[in-house]
C-alpha positions as CSV (number, residue, x, y, z in Angstrom):
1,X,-1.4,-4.8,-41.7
2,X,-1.0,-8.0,-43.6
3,X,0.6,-10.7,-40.8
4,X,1.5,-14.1,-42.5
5,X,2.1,-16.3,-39.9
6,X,3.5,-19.2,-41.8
7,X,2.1,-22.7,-40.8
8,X,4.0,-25.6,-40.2
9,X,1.2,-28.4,-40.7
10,X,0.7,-26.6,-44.2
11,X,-2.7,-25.7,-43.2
12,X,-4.2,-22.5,-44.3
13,X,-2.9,-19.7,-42.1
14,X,-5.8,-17.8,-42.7
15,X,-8.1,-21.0,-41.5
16,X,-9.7,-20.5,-38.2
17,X,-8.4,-23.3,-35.3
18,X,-10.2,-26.6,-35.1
19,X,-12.9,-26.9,-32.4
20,X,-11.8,-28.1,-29.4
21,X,-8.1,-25.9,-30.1
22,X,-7.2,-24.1,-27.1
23,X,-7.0,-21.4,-29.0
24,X,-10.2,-22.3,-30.3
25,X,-12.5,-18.4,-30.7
26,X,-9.3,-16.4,-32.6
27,X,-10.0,-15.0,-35.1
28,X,-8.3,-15.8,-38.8
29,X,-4.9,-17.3,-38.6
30,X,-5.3,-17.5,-35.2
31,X,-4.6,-14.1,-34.4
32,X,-6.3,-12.7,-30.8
33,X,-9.2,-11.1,-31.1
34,X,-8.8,-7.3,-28.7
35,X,-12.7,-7.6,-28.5
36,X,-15.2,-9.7,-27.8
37,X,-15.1,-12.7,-24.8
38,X,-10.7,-12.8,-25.6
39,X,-10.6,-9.1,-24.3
40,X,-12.4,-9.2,-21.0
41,X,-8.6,-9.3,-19.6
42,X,-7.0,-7.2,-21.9
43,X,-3.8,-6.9,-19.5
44,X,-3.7,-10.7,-19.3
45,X,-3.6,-10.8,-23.3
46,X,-1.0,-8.3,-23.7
47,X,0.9,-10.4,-21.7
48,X,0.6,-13.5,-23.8
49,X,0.8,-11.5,-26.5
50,X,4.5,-10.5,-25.8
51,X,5.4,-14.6,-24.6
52,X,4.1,-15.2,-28.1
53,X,5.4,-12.5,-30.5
54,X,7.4,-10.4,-28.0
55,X,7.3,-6.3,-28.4
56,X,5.4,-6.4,-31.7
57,X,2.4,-8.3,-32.2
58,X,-0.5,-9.0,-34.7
59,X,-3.9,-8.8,-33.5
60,X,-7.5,-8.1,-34.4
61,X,-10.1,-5.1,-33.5
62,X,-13.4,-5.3,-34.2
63,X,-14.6,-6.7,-37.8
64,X,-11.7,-8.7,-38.1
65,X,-10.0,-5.6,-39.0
66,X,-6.0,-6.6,-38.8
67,X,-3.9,-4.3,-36.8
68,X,-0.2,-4.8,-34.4
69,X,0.3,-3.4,-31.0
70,X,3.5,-2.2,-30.3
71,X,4.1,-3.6,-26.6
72,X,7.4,-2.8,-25.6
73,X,8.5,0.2,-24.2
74,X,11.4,1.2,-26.5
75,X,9.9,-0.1,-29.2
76,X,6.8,2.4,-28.8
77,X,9.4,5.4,-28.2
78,X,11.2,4.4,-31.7
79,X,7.6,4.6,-33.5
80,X,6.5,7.8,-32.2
81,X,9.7,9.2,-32.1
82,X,10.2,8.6,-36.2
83,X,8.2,10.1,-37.9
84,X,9.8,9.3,-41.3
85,X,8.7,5.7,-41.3
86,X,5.5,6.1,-39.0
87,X,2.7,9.1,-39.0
88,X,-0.7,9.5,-37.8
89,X,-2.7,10.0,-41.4
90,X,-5.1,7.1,-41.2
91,X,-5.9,8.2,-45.0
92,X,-2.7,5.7,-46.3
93,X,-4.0,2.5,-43.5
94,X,-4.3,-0.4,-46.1
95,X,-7.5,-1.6,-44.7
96,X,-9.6,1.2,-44.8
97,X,-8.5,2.0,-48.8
98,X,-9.7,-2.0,-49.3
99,X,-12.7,-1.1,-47.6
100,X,-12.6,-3.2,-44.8
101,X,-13.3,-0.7,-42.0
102,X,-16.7,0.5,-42.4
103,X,-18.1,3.8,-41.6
104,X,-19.9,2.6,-38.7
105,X,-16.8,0.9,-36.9
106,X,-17.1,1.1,-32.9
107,X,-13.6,2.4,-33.4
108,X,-14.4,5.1,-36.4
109,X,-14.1,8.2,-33.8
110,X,-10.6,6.9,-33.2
111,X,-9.8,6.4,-36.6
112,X,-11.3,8.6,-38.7
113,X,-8.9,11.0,-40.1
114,X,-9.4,15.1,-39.4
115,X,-7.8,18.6,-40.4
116,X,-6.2,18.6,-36.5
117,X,-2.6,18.7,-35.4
118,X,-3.1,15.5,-34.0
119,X,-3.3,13.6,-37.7
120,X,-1.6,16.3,-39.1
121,X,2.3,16.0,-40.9
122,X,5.0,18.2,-41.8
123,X,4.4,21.8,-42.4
124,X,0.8,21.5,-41.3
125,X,1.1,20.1,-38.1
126,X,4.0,22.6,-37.2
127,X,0.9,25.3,-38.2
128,X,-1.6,23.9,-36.0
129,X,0.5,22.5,-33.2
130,X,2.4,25.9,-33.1
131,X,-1.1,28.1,-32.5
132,X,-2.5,25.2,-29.7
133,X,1.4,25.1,-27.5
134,X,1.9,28.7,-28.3
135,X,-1.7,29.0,-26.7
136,X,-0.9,27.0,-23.6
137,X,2.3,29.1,-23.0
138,X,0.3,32.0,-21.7
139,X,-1.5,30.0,-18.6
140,X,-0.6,31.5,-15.4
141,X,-0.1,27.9,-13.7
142,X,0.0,30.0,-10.1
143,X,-3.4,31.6,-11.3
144,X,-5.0,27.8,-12.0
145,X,-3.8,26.4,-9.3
146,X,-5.9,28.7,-7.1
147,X,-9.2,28.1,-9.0
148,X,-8.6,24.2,-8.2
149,X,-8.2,24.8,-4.5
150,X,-11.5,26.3,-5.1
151,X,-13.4,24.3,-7.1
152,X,-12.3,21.3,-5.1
153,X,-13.7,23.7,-2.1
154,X,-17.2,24.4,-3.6
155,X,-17.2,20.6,-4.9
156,X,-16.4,18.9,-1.2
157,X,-18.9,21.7,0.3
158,X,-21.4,19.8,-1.7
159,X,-21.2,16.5,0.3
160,X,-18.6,17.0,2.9
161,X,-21.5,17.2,5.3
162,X,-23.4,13.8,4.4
163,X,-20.2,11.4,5.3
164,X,-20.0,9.5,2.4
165,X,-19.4,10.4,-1.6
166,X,-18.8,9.3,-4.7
167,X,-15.3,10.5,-5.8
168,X,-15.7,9.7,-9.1
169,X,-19.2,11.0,-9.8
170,X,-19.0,14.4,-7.7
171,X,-15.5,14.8,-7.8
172,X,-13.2,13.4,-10.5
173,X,-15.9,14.0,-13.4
174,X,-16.0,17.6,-12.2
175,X,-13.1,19.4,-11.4
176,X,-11.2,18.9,-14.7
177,X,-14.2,20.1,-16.6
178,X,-14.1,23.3,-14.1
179,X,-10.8,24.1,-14.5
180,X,-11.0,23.5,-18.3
181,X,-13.9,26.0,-18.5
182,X,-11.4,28.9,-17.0
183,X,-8.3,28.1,-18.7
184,X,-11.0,28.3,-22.3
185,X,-12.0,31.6,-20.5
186,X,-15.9,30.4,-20.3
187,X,-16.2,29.5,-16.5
188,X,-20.0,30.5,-16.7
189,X,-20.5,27.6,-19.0
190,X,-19.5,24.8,-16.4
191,X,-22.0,23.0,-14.6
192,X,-23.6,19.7,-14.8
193,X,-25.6,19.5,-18.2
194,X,-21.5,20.4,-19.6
195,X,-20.4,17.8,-17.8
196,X,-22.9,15.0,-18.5
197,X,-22.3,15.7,-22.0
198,X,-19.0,14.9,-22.1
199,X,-19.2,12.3,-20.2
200,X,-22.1,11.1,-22.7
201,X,-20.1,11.7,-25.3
202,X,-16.9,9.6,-24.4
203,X,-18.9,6.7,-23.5
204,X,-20.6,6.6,-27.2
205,X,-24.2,6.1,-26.1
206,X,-26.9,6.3,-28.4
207,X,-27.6,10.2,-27.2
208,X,-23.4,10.8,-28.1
209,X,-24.4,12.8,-30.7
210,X,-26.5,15.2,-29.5
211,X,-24.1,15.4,-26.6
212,X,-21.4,16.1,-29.3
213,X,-23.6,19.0,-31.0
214,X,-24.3,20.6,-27.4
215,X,-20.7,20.8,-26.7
216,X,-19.6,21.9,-29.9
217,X,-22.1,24.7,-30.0
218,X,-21.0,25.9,-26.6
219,X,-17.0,25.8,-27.9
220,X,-18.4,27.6,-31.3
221,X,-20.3,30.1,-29.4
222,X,-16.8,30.9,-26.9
223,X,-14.5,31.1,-30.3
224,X,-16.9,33.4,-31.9
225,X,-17.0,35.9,-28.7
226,X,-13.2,35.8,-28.7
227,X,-13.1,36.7,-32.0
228,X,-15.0,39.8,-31.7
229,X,-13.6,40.6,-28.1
230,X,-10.0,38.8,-27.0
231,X,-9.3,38.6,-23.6
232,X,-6.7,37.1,-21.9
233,X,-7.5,33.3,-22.0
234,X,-6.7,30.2,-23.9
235,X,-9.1,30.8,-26.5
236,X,-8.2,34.2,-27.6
237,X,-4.9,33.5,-27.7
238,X,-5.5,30.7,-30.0
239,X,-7.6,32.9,-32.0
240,X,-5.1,35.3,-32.4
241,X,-2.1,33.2,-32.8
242,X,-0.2,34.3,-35.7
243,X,-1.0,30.6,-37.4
244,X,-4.5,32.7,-38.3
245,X,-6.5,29.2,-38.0
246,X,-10.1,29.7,-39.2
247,X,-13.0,29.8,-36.9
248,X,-13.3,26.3,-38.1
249,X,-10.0,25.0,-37.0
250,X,-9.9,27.2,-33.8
251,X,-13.6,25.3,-32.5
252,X,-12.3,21.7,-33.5
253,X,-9.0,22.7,-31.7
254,X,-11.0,23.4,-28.5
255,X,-12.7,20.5,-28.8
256,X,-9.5,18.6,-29.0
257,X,-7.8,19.7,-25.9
258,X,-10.8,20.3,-24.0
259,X,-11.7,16.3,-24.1
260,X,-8.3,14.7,-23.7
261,X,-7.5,17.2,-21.0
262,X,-10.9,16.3,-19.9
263,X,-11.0,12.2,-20.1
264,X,-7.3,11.9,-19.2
265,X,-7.4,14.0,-16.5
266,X,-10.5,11.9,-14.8
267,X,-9.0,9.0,-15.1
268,X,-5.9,10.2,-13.3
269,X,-7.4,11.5,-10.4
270,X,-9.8,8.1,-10.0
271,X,-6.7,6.1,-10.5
272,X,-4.4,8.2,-7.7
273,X,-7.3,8.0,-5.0
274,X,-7.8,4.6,-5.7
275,X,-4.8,3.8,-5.2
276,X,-4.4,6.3,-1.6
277,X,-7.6,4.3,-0.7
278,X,-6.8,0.6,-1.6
279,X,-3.1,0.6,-0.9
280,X,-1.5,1.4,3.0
281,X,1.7,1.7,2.2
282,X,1.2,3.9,-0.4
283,X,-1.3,6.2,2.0
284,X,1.5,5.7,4.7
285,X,4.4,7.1,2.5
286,X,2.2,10.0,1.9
287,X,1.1,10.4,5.4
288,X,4.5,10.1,6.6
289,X,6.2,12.4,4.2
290,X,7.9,9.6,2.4
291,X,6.3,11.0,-0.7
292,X,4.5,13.8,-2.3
293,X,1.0,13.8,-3.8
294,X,3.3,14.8,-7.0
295,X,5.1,11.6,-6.8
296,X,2.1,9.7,-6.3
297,X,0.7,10.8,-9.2
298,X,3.6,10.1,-11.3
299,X,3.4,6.7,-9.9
300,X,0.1,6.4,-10.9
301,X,0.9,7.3,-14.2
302,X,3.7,4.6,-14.8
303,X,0.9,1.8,-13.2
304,X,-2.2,2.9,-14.7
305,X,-2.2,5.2,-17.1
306,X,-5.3,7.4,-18.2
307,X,-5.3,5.9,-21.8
308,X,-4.1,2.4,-22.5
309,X,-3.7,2.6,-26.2
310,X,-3.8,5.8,-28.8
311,X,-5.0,4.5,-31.7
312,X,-3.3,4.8,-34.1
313,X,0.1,5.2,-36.1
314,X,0.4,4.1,-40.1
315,X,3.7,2.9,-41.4
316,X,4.8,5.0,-44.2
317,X,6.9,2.8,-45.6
318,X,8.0,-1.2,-45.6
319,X,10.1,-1.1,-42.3
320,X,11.1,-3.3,-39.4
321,X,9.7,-3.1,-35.7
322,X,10.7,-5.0,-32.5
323,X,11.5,-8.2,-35.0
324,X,8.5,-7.8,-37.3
325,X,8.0,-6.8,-40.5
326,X,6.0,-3.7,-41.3
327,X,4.5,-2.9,-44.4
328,X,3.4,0.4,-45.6
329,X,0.0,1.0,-44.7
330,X,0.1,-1.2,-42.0
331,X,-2.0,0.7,-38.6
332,X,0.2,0.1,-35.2
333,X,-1.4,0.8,-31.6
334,X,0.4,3.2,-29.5
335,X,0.6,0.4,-25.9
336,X,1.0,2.4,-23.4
337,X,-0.1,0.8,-20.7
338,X,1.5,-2.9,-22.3
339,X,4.7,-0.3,-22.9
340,X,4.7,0.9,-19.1
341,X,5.4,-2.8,-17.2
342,X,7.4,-3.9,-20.3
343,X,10.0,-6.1,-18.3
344,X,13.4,-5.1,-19.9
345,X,12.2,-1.6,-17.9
346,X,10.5,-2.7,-15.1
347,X,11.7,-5.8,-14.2
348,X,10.4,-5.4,-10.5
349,X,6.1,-4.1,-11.2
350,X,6.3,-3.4,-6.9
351,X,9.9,-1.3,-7.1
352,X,8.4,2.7,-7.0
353,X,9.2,4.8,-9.6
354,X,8.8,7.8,-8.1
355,X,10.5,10.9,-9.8
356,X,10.4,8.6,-13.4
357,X,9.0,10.4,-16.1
358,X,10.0,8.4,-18.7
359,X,6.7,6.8,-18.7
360,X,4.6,6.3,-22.0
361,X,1.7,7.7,-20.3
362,X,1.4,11.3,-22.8
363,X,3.3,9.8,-25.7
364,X,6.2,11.2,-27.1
365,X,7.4,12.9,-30.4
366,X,5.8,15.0,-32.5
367,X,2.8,14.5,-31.4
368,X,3.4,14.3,-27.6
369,X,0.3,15.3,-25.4
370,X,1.1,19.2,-24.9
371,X,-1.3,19.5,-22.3
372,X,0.2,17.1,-19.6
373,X,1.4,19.9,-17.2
374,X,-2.6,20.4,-16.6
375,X,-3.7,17.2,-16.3
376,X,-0.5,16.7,-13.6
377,X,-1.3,19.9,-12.6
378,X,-4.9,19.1,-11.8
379,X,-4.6,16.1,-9.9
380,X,-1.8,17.4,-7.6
381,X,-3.5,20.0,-6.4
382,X,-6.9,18.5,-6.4
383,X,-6.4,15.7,-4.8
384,X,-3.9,17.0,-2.1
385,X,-6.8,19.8,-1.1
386,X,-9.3,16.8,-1.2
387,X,-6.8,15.0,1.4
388,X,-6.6,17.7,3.7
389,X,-10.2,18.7,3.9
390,X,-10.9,15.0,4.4
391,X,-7.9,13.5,6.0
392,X,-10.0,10.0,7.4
393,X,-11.5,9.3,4.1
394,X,-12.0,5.5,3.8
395,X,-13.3,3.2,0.9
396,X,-17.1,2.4,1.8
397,X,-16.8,-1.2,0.1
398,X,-14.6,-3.9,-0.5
399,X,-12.0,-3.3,-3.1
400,X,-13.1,-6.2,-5.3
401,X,-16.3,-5.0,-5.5
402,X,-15.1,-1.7,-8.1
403,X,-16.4,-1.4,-11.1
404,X,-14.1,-0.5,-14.1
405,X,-15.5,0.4,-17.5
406,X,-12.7,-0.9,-20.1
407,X,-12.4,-0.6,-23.6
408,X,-9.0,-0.9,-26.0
409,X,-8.5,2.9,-25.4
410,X,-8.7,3.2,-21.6
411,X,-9.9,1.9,-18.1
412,X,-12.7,4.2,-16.6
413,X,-13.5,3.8,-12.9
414,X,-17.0,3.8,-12.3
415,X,-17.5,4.5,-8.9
416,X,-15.2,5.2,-5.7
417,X,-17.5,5.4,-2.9
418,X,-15.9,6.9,0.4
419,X,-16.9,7.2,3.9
420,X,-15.5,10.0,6.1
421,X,-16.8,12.0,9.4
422,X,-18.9,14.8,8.5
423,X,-17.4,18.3,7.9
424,X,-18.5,21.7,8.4
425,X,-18.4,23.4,5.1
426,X,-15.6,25.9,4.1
427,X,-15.0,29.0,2.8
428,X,-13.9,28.4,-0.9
429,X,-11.5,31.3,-0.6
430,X,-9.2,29.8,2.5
431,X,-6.4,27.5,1.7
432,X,-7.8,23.6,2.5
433,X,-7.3,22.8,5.8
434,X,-8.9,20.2,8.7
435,X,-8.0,22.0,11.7
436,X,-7.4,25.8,12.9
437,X,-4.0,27.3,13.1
438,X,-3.3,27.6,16.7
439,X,-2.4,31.0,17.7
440,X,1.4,31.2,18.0
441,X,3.5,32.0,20.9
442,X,5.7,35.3,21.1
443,X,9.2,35.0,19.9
444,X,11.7,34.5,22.8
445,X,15.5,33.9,23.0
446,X,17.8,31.0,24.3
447,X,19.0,32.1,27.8
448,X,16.4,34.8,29.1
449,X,13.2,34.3,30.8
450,X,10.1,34.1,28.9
451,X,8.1,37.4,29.9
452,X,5.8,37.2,32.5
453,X,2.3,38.9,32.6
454,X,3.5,41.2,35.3
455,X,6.7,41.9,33.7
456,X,4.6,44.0,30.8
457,X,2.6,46.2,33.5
458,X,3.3,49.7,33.7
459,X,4.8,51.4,37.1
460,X,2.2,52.5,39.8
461,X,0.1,55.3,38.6
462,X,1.2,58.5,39.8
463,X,0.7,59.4,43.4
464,X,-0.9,62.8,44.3
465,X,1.7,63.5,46.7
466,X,4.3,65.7,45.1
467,X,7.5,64.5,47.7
468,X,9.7,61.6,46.0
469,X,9.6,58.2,47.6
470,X,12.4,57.4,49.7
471,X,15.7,55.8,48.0
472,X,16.3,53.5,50.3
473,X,12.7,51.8,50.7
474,X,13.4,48.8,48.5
475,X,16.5,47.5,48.7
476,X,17.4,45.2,45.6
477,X,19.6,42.8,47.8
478,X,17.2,40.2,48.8
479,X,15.9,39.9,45.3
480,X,18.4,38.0,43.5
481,X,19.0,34.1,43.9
482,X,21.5,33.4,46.5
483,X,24.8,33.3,44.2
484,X,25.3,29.0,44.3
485,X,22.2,28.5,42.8
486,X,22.6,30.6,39.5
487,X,23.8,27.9,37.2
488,X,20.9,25.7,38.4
489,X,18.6,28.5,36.9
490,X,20.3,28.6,33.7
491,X,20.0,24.9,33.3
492,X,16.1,24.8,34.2
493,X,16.2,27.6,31.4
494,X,17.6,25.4,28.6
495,X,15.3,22.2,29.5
496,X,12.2,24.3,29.5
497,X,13.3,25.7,26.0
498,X,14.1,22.4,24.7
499,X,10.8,20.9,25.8
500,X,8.9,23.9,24.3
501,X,7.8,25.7,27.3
């Protein structure tokens, strides 16, 4: 991208501002910096990024490197949605060719292009894209569904106990790793060291690439055991999709869906209990029926989605965007989360959006996420099971005192601790429940008497004598009601059904 803000003082645009400027800490031409001591509030910036330069805007990642983030909402639909003028082939972005990006560029694991469907274009991408949804069209959703009532069984057996958790730590950060593992068809492979690894691995520490080699083994180990014996799984139907990808491509394929299932998915189910646990009207409209944990999620989706940006789309050609002019070769950030509380869509942030899906939260085009059904999938049956196993769940500190990891790309709750009453543990195979079912009474009609115990006895036993008793020993005459009261009985009869007795 090559912004030339022109300047009306005839100063150098690509001058930094005097000291003492409030804008004073930009970077050339005054541009925002999306890094650094600027980007400690990036949804603050985005905002006065759009009072500034509206739905398009210039800004700078790390390096100085120049860059525009799309922020408004139709604006980021029309770039994803087209891909004629805009693609994902970082191999034409202007300044990596010039060499300004180097190789070790925080955002290089971003950037850097790869022989996936995610980068790839045209004929390609149909190739690739076409063995991973054609892949994902075998899950038996029904099937999942019951392993996460039972990994979110086994995984709130672990603590349910104590009284207090973290939800993030022993709960978010697992179950989508769980669930990934049996959808891959490698269940035996999930448990902690998997998930510390990915976890390790998303964060970039210093140890990410051993992290990276560990879980790339185990994916390379499960594609070569699907070659040689297919089963019915994700990752022998990808092997034996007739797009014949290579052992190669089927691994890095694995890798791909396993980690943005994986990292979107966690952030989903922080950001939906958060919000349970922080917000009382929004646990009261759940409580109350006003809304499903479905609907919540889809909320949580408009208000904070998993990822904030995708980085990145490269225009193929000199074009315009949201008033701006777009040169080929310029990169574009994907703003979803600036894109979501655009205010020509939402005009009212508090007004719910509940059964909305036009969110920007798994993108949209070509390369639109193809996974979202598990991710949604996932949290709404995770975190309803969680809510019925513990229905007085509390936030064990004050809401201020969260800690969020944020980057450019996403916003990663650290911790949720929770308070609850202790639990007995559960059987993992029983539907999730906080109470017994009480035993239920036997089926009666409007208008008759419910039975009586001595109603269902059986006649005297048998007498020894052999002579029949005499007929007229027990006259039925004084039995009945005297005749003025009958209407009185049926009466009592219809209160005592109405009020459930």
């Amino acid at each position: 991208m090559t912004p030339e803000p022109q300047s009306l003082t005839g100063a150098d645009p690509t001058a930094g501002p005097p000291p003492g400027c409030p804008a004073h800490g930009r970077g050339p031409g005054g541009l925002h910096r999306l890094y650094g001591p600027e980007a400690e509030d990036l949804e603050g910036l985005y905002e006065q990024l759009r009072e500034e330069h509206g739905p398009v805007a210039p800004v700078l990642l790390h390096d100085d490197v120049p860059m525009w983030i799309v922020l408004g909402h139709a604006e980021n639909l029309h770039m994803v949605g087209t891909p004629s003028h805009f693609c994902r082939d970082s191999r034409i972005w202007t300044p990596q060719i010039e060499g300004m990006v180097k190789p070790d560029h925080p955002m290089m694991p971003h950037i850097a292009w790869a022989p996936i469907c995610s980068y790839a274009e045209g004929d390609e991408h149909l190739r690739l894209r076409g063995a991973v949804t054609g892949a994902m069209s075998t899950i038996n959703y029904r099937a999942i569904r019951r392993h996460i009532n039972r990994y979110t069984q086994r995984l709130v057996n672990e603590f349910c106990e104590q009284g207090d958790a973290d939800l993030i730590a022993q709960f978010a950060e697992h179950l989508p790793m769980a669930i990934m593992c049996e959808i891959f068809g490698m269940p035996e492979e999930y448990d902690d060291r998997l998930v510390q690894a990915a976890r390790d691995l998303l964060k970039g520490t210093e140890t990410a690439n051993a992290s990276q080699a560990y879980v790339m083994g185990v994916l390379q180990g499960l594609a070569a055991r699907r070659r040689e014996q297919p089963e019915d799984d994700f990752a022998s139907h990808l092997v034996l999709h007739p797009a014949k990808l290579t052992d190669d491509e089927v691994t890095t394929h694995l890798w791909l869906v396993l980690l943005a299932a994986y990292e979107a998915t966690v952030n989903l189910i922080g950001n939906v209990l958060r919000a349970v646990l922080t917000n009382p009207g929004f646990r009261a409209q759940l409580n109350g029926g006003q809304m499903t944990v479905p609907q919540a999620v889809e909320q949580s989706l408009w208000d904070e989605p998993p990822f904030s940006t995708v980085f990145a789309y490269y225009a193929k050609q000199d074009t315009e965007l949201g008033g701006q002019r777009i040169r080929k070769g310029d990169g574009l950030l994907f703003g979803i989360a600036p894109g979501n509380v655009d205010p020509r869509v939402r005009p009212d942030l508090e007004a719910n959006m509940r059964g909305n899906r036009s969110h920007l939260a798994f993108g949209g085009g070509p390369h639109e996420c193809p996974g979202q059904d598990i991710a949604r999938g996932i949290a709404d049956t995770g975190v309803d099971a969680l809510l019925m196993r513990l229905p007085d769940v509390q936030l064990d500190c004050d809401e201020d005192e969260l800690e969020w990891r944020q980057s450019i790309s996403s916003r990663h709750l650290v911790e949720l601790p929770v308070r609850f009453a202790p639990k007995p543990q559960q059987d993992i195979m029983q539907q999730p429940g906080h109470a017994p079912v009480p035993q239920q009474r036997p089926g009666w009609q409007v208008g008759t008497e419910r039975p009586q115990p001595a109603a269902v006895e059986p006649q005297p036993q048998p007498q020894p004598q052999p002579q029949p008793q005499p007929q007229p020993a027990a006259p039925p005459q004084p039995a009945p009601t005297p005749e003025p009261a009958r209407p009185m009985g049926a009466w009592r009869r219809l209160l005592r059904w109405w009020r459930g007795y």
